[in-house]
C-alpha positions as CSV (number, residue, x, y, z in Angstrom):
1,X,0.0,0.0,0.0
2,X,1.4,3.2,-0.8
3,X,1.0,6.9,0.6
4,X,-1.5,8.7,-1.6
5,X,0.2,12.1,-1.8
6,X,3.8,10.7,-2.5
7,X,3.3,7.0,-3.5
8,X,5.6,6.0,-0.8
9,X,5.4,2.4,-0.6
10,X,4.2,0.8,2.7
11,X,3.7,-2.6,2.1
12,X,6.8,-4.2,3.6
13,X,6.1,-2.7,7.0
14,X,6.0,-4.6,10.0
15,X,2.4,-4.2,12.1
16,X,3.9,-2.0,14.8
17,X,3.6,0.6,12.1
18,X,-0.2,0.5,13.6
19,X,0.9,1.8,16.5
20,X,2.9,5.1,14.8
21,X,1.3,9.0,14.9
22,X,-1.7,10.0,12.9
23,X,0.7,11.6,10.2
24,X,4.4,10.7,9.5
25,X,7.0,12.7,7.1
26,X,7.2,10.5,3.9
27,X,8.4,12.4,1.2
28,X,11.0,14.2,-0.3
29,X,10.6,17.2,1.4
30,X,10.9,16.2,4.6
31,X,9.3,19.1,6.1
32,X,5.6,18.3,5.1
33,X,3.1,15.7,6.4
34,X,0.4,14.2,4.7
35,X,-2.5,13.4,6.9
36,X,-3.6,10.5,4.2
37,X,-6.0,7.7,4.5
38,X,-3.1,5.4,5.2
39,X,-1.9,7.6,7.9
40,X,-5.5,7.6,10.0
41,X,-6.2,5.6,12.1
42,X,-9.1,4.2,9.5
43,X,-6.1,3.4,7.6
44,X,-4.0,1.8,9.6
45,X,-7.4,-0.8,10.2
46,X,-7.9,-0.9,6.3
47,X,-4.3,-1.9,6.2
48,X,-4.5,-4.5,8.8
49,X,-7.1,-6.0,7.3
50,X,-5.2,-6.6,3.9
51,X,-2.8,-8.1,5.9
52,X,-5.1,-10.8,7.3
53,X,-6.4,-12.8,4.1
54,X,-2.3,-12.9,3.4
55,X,-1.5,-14.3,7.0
56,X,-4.1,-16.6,7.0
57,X,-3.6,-18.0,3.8
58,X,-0.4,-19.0,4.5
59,X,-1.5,-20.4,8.2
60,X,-4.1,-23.3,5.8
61,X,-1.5,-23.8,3.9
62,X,1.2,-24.8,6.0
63,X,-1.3,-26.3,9.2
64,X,-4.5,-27.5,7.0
65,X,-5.3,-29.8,10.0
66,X,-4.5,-27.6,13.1
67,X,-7.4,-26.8,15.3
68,X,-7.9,-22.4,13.8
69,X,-7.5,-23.5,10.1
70,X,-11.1,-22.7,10.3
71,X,-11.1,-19.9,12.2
72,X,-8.2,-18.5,9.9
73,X,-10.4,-18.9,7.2
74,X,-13.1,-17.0,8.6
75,X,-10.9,-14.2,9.5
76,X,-9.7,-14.2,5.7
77,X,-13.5,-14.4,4.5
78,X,-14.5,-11.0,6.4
79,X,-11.1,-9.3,6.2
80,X,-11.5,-9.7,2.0
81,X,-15.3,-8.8,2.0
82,X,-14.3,-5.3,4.4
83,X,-11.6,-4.4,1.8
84,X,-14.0,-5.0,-1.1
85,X,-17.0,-3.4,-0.2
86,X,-14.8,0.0,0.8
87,X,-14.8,2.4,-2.6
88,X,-12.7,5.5,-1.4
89,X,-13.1,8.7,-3.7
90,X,-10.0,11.4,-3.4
91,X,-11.3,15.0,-2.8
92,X,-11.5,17.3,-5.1
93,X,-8.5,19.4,-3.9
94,X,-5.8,22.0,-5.2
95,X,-3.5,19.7,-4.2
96,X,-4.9,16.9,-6.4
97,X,-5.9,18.6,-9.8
98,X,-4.0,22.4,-9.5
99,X,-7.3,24.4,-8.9
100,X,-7.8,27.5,-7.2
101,X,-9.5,27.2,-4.0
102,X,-12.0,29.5,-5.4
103,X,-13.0,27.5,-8.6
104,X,-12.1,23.7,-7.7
105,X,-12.6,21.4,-10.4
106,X,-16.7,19.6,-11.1
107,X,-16.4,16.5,-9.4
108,X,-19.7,15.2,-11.1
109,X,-18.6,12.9,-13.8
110,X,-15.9,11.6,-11.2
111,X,-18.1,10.9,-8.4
112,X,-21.0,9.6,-10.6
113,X,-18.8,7.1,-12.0
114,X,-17.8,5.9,-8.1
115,X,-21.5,5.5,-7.0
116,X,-22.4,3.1,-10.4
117,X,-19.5,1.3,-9.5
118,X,-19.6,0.9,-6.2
119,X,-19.6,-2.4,-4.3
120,X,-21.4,-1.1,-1.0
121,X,-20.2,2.3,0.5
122,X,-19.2,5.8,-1.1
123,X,-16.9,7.5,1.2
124,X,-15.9,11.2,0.7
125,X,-13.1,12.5,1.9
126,X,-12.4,15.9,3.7
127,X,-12.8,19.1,0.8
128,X,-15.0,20.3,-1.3
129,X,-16.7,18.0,-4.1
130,X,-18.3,20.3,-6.4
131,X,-21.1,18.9,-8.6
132,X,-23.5,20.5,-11.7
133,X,-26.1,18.1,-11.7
134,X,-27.7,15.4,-9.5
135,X,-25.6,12.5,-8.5
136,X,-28.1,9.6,-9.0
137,X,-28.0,6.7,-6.5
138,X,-30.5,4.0,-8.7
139,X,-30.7,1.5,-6.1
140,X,-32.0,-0.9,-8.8
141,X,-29.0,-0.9,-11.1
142,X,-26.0,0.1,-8.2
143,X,-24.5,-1.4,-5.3
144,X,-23.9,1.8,-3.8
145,X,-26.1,1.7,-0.4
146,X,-24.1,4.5,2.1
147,X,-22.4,7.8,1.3
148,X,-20.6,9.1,4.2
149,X,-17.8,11.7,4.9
150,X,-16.6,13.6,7.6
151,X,-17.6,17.3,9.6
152,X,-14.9,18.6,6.7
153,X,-16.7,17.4,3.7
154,X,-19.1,19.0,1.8
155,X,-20.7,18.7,-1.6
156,X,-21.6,21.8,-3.2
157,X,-24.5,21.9,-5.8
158,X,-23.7,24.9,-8.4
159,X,-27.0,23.6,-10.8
160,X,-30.3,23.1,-10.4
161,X,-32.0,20.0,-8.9
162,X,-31.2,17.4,-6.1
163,X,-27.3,16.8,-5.0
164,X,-28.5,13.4,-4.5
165,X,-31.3,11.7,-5.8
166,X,-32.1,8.2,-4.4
167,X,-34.0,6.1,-6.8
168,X,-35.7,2.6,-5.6
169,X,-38.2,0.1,-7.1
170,X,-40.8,-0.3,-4.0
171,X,-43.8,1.2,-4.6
172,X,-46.0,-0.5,-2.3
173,X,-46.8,-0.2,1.6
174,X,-44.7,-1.7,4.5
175,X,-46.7,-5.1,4.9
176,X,-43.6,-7.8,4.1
177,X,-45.5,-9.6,1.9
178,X,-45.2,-6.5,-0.8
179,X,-41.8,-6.5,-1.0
180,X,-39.8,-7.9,-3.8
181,X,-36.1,-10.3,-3.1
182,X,-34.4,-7.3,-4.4
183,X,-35.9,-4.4,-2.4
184,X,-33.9,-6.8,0.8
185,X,-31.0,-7.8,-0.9
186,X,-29.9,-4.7,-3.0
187,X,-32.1,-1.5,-2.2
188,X,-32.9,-1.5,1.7
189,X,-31.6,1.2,4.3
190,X,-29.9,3.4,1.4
191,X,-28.1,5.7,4.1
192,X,-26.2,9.3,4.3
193,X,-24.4,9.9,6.9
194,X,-21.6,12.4,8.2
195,X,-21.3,15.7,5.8
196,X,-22.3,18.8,4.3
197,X,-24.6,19.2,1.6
198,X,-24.1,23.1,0.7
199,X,-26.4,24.5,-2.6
200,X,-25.2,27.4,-4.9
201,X,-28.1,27.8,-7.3
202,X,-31.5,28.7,-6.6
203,X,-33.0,25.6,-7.7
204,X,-30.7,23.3,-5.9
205,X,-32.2,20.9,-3.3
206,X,-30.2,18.2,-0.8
207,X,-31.8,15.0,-0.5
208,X,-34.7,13.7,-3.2
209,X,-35.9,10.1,-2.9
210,X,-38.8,8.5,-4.1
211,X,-39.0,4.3,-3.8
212,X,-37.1,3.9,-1.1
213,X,-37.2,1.4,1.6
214,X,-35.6,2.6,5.0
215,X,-34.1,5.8,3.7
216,X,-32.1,7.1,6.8
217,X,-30.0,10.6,6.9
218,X,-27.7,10.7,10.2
219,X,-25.4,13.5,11.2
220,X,-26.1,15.4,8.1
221,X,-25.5,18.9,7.3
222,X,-27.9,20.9,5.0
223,X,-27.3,24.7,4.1
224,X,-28.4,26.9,1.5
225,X,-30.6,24.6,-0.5
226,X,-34.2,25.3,-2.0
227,X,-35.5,22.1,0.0
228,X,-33.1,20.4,2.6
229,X,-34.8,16.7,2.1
230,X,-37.2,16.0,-0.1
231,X,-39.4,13.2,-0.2
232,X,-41.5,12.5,-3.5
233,X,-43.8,9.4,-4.9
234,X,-43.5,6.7,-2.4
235,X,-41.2,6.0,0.3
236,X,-41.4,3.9,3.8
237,X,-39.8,3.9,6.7
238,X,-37.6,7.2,6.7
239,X,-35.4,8.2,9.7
240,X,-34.0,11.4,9.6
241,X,-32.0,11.6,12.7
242,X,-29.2,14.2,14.3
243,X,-29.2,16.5,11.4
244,X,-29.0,20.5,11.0
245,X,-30.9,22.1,8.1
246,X,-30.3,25.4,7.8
247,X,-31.0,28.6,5.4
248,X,-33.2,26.9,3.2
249,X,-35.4,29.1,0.7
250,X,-37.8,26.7,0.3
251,X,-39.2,23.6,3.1
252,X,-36.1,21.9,5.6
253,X,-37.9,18.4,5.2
254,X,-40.6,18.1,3.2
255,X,-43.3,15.8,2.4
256,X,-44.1,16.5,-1.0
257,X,-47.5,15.1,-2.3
258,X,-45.4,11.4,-1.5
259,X,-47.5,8.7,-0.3
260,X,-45.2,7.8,3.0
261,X,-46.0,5.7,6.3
262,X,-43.4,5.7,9.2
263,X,-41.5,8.6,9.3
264,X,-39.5,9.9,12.0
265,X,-37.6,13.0,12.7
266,X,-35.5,13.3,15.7
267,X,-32.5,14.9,17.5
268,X,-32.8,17.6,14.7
269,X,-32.3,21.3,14.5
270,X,-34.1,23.1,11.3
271,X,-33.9,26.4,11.2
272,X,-34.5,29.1,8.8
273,X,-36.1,28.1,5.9
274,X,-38.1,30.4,4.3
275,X,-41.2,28.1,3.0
276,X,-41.3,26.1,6.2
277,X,-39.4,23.4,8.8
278,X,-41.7,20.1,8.2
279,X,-44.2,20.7,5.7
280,X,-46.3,17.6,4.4
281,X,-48.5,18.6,1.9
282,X,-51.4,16.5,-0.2
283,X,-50.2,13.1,-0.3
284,X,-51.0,9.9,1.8
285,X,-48.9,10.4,4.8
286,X,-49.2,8.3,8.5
287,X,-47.5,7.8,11.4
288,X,-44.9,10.8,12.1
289,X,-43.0,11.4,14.4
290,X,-41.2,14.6,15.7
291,X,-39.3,14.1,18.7
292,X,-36.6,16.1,20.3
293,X,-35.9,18.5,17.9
294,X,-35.7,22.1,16.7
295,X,-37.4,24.1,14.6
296,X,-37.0,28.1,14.5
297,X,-37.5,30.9,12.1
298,X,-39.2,28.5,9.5
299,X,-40.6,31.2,7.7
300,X,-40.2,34.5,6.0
301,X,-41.6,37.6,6.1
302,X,-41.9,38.2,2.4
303,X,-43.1,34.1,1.8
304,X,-46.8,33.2,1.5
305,X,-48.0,32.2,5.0
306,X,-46.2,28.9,6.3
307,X,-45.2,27.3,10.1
308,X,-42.5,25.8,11.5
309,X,-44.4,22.8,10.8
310,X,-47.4,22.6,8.8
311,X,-49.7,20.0,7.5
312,X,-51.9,20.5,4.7
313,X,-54.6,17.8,3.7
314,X,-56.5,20.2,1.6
315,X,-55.4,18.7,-2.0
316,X,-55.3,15.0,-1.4
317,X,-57.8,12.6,-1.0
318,X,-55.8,11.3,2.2
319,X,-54.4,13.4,3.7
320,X,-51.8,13.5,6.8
321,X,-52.6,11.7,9.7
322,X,-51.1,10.0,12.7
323,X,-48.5,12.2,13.8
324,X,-47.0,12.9,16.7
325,X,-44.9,15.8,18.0
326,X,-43.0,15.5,21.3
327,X,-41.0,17.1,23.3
328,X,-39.9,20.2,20.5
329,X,-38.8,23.6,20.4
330,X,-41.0,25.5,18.3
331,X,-40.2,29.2,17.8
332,X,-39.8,32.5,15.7
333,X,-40.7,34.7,13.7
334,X,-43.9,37.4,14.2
335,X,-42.8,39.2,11.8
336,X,-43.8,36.4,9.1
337,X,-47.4,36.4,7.1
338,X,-50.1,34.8,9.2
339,X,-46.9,32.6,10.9
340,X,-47.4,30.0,13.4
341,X,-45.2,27.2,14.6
342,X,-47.8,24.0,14.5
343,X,-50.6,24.7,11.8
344,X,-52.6,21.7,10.3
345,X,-55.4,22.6,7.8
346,X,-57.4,18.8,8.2
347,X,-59.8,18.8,6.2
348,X,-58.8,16.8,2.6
349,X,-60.5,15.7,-0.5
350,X,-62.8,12.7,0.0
351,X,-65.9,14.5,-0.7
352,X,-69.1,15.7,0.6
353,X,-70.3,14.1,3.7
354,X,-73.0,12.0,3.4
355,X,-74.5,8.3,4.4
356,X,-73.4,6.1,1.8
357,X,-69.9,6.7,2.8
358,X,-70.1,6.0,6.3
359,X,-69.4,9.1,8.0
360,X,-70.8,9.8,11.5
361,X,-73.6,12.9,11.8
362,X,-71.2,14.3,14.4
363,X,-68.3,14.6,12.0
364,X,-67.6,17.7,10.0
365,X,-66.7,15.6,7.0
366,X,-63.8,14.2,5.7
367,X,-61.8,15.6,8.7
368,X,-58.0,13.7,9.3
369,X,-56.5,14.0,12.9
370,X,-55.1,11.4,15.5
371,X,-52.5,13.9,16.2
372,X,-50.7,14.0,19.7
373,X,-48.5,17.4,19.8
374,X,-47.3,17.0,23.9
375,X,-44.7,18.1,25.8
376,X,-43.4,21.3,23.7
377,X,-42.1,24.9,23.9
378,X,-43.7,27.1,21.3
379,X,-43.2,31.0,21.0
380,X,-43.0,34.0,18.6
381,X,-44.8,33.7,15.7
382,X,-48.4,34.7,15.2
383,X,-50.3,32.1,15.7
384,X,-48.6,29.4,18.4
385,X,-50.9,26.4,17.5
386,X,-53.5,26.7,14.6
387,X,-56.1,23.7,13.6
388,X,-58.3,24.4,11.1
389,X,-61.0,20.9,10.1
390,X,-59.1,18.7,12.4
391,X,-60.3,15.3,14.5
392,X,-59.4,13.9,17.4
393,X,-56.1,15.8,18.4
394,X,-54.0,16.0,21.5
395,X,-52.7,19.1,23.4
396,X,-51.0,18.2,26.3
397,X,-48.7,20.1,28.9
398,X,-47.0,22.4,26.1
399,X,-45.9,25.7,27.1
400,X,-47.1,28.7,25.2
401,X,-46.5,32.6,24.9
402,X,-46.0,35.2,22.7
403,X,-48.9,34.5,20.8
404,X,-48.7,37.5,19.1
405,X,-52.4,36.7,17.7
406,X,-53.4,33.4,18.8
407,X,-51.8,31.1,21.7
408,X,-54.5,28.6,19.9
409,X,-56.8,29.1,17.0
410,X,-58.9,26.5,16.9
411,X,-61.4,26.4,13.8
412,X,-64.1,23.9,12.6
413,X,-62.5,20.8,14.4
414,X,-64.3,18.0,16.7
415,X,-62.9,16.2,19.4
416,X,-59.8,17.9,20.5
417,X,-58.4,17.5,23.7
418,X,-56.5,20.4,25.6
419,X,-55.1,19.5,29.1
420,X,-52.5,20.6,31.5
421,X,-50.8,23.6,28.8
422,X,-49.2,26.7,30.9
423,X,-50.0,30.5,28.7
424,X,-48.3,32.9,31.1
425,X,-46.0,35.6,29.7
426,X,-43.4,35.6,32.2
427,X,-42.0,39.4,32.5
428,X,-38.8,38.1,31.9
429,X,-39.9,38.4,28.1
430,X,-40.9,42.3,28.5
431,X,-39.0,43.5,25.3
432,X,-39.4,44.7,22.2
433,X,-42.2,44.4,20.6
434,X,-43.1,40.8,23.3
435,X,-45.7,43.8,25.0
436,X,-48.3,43.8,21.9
437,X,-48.4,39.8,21.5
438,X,-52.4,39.1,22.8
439,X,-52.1,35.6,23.8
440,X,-55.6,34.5,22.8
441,X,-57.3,31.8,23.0
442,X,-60.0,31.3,20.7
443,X,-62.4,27.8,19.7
444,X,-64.8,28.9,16.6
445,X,-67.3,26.1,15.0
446,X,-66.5,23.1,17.2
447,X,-67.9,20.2,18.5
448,X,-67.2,17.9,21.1
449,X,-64.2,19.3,22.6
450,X,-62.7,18.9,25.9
451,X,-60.7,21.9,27.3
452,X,-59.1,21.1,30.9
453,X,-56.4,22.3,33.1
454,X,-55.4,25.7,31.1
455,X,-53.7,28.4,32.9
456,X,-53.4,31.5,31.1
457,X,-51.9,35.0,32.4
458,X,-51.5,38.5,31.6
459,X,-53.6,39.3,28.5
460,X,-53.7,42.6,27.2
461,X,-56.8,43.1,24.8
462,X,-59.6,41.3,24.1
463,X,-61.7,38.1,26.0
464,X,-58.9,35.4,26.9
465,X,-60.6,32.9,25.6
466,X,-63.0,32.8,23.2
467,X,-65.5,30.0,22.4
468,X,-67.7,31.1,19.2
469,X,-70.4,29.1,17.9
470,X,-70.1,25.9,19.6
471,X,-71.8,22.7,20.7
472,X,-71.2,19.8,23.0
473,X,-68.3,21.0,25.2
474,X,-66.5,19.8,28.1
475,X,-64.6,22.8,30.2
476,X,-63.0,22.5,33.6
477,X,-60.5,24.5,35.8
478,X,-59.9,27.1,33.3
479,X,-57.6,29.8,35.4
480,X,-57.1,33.6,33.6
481,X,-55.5,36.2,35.7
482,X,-54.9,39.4,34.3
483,X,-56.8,40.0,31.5
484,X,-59.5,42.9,30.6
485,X,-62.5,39.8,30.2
486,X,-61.7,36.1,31.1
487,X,-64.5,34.5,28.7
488,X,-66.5,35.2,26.2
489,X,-69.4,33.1,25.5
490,X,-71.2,33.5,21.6
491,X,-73.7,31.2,20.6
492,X,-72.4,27.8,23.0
493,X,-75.2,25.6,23.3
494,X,-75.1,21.9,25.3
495,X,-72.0,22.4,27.0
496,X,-70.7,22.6,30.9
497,X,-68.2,24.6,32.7
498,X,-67.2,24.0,36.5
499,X,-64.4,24.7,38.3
500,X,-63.0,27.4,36.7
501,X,-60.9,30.5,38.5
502,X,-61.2,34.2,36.5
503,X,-59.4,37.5,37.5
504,X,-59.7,40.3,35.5
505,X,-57.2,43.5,35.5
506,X,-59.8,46.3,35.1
507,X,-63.4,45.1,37.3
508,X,-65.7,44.4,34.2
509,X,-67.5,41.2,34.3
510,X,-65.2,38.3,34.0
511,X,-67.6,36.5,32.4
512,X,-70.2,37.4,28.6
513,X,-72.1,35.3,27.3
514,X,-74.6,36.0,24.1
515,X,-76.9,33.7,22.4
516,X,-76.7,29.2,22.9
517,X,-78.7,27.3,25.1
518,X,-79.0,24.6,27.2
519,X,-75.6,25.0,29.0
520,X,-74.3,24.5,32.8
521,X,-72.0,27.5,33.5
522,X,-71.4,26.5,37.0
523,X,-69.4,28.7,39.3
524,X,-69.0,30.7,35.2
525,X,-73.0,32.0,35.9
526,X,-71.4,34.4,39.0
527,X,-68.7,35.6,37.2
528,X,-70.9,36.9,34.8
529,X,-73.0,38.7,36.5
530,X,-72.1,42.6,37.3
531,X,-71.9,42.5,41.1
């Protein structure tokens, strides 16, 4: 084996040399060190691994009967398949082709070439790998399952369309008995892993798949891109774990019109993107989940109206359903269009409601839901949480403030659930422009809600909550301080309120209610009155 930079020649070395610095002087000009492949400590492994099959074979050969001839020629069996499923690609460096650093060479043709030829994994090297056009991984015709690099590589996109485009044959769901030989044996788990994707043209995206099987991106690093992943067609079973997406001017991940069932996003920061964080739009999309991660500033103040995460059923006939969205920072910007950091319009396109298609007479129609967002920190931004035709979602125990609008605008939607979520604007965040943000709370054209456990402080305008136009509500231990008017009451009918706690900032009635019928307003029916 021989030293990439100065083809010094290795290969009579004794393995002690294992043992030796990360970089050694081994060229003419003493003075420089090459920190090469066969210097790293990746090396040195790669190198003791060529030097098994050769110490083994000899072992058969001269003991064919002694007791670890077999075990010899196991070690010679895994040694030769880890050398052979390696294919190493150089960087594209100064060094390597006489470039300026400013204009390296187009590593397109060079790299494409590596990925149809690979035997397993496509490893880049630290440096810049600049390429014109996607780099297609076609999972049906290459071997090539992983790319991976380092925190110092980055491929740079300078033309339009994905860096990478991941193209598999399954087109069907997750049940196993849809899955073709070659979907296992060739096509599963294609993987990224370990470096920057960086794009320098308007048009230029990160991460496209479409017929993939276990797509994962891990420790990956997307900047500057018009989408950061983006998943189109069919997929299943993508994990998009530990990754930073950043500056995008269009969605960080996004579910594009792709019929996709288990998805999960976690340990990730995405931030910036001027068309959204997560957005999942038309499509037939189940079983998200958002976990542990960071979305801020997902949005623009001179884009069309977006959130940090957003679903949007209204163009498919299926819709986004089944999500979950745990333990997450959600935050920024106000200054945004209509912003908000969770916004899920519900309602899709499965027509109008009626008996022969078996919807129930309490459902609004076609409504999609079984949505859980617990357990998360959301600020900033217009509108905090925002459901518009949803059914059956979650709110649990998320903290809330700097609504500048809406904490939570809930529209046409039946059974949600809000429990145990904290609204108080601590005075700690008494700057700027935090002063004018009203906090509201408002429920318009419901049904068969339940609203428990919500605490809610320091409103400056309007009624703190607001229920408008409602029917069949369940409301308990509701506590406002601090606000001009607790509740507001218009046209509730069949509902019940007990145990609720209301102190208002300037002596009006804490309590108005207008129009409905047949309601219990327990200890709700003193507060209103004028005393």
């Amino acid at each position: 084996m021989a030293c990439s930079t100065c083809q010094t020649n290795y290969s009579g070395e004794p393995l002690g040399w294992l043992a030796r610095p990360r970089t050694r002087t081994c060229c003419d000009d003493d003075s420089t060190q090459h920190p090469t492949s066969l210097h790293t400590p990746y090396g040195r492994i790669s190198r003791l691994l060529t030097l098994i099959p050769t110490a083994a074979d000899r072992a058969m050969t001269k003991f064919p009967k002694h007791p670890i001839a077999p075990l010899c020629l196991t070690l010679a069996l895994v040694a030769g398949a880890g050398e052979t499923a390696l294919c190493q690609v150089d960087a594209i460096t100064v060094s390597s082709i006489g470039t300026t650093a400013a204009s390296p060479a187009d590593a397109t043709e060079r790299l494409q070439a590596a990925i149809d030829d690979s035997t397993g994994i496509l490893e880049l090297p630290a440096g810049i790998h600049v390429i014109s056009r996607p780099l297609v991984i076609d999972l049906r015709k290459t071997k090539c399952r992983e790319v991976r690099g380092n925190a110092a590589t980055e491929v740079r996109m300078v033309g339009p369309g994905p860096a990478f485009r991941v193209l598999g044959s399954h087109y069907k769901s997750a049940a196993p008995a849809g899955f073709t030989e070659q979907v296992w044996t060739d096509e599963r788990m294609p993987t990224f892993v370990g470096f920057g994707i960086r794009g320098d043209h308007k048009e230029a995206d990160g991460i496209q798949a479409t017929g993939t099987m276990q797509l994962t991106a891990s420790r990956m690093h997307l900047r500057k891109l018009q989408h950061g992943v983006h998943l189109v067609e069919n997929n299943r079973n993508v994990i998009i774990e530990n990754c930073h997406i950043y500056e995008c001017s269009g969605v960080g991940i996004y579910y594009d019109d792709v019929n996709l069932h288990q998805s999960n996003i976690v340990g990730c920061h995405v931030s910036y993107c001027d068309a959204g964080g997560l957005v999942s739009r038309g499509g037939n999309v189940r079983n998200i989940h958002i976990s542990g991660s960071d979305f801020e500033g997902n949005m623009s103040a001179k884009s069309p109206a977006t959130a940090n995460i957003l679903i949007d059923c209204r163009t498919s006939e299926y819709g986004t359903a089944e999500v979950a969205i745990t333990g997450c920072t959600i935050q920024h910007t106000d200054d945004g269009p209509d912003s908000a950091n969770i916004r899920i319009f519900g309602t899709s396109k499965r027509g109008a409601v009626s008996p022969s298609n078996n919807e129930r007479s309490d459902s609004f129609g076609p409504n999609e839901g079984n949505i859980t967002i617990t357990g998360n920190v959301l600020s900033d931004v217009q509108h905090n949480i925002h459901l518009n035709g949803c059914r059956g979602v979650t709110v649990v125990a998320n903290t809330l403030w700097m609504g500048f609008t809406h904490n939570m605008l809930v529209e046409n939607c039946s059974y949600v659930v809000a429990t145990g979520n904290n609204m108080d604007r601590n005075p700690r965040y008494d700057y700027g422009n935090s002063t004018t943000s009203k906090n509201l709370v408002v429920f318009e054209n419901c049904r068969r809600c339940t609203i428990d456990a919500l605490s809610i402080s320091n409103i400056t305008a309007g009624p703190a909550i607001e229920f408008r136009d409602y029917e069949d509500m369940l409301c308990s231990k509701l506590a406002v301080f601090d606000a001009p008017l607790a509740i507001r009451l218009s046209n509730v009918s069949n509902s019940i309120f007990s145990s609720c706690m209301l102190r208002t900032s300037n002596g009006r009635p804490r309590v108005e209610v207008s129009g409905g019928h047949h309601n219990e307003l327990g200890n709700l029916e003193a507060y209103a009155r004028d005393d």
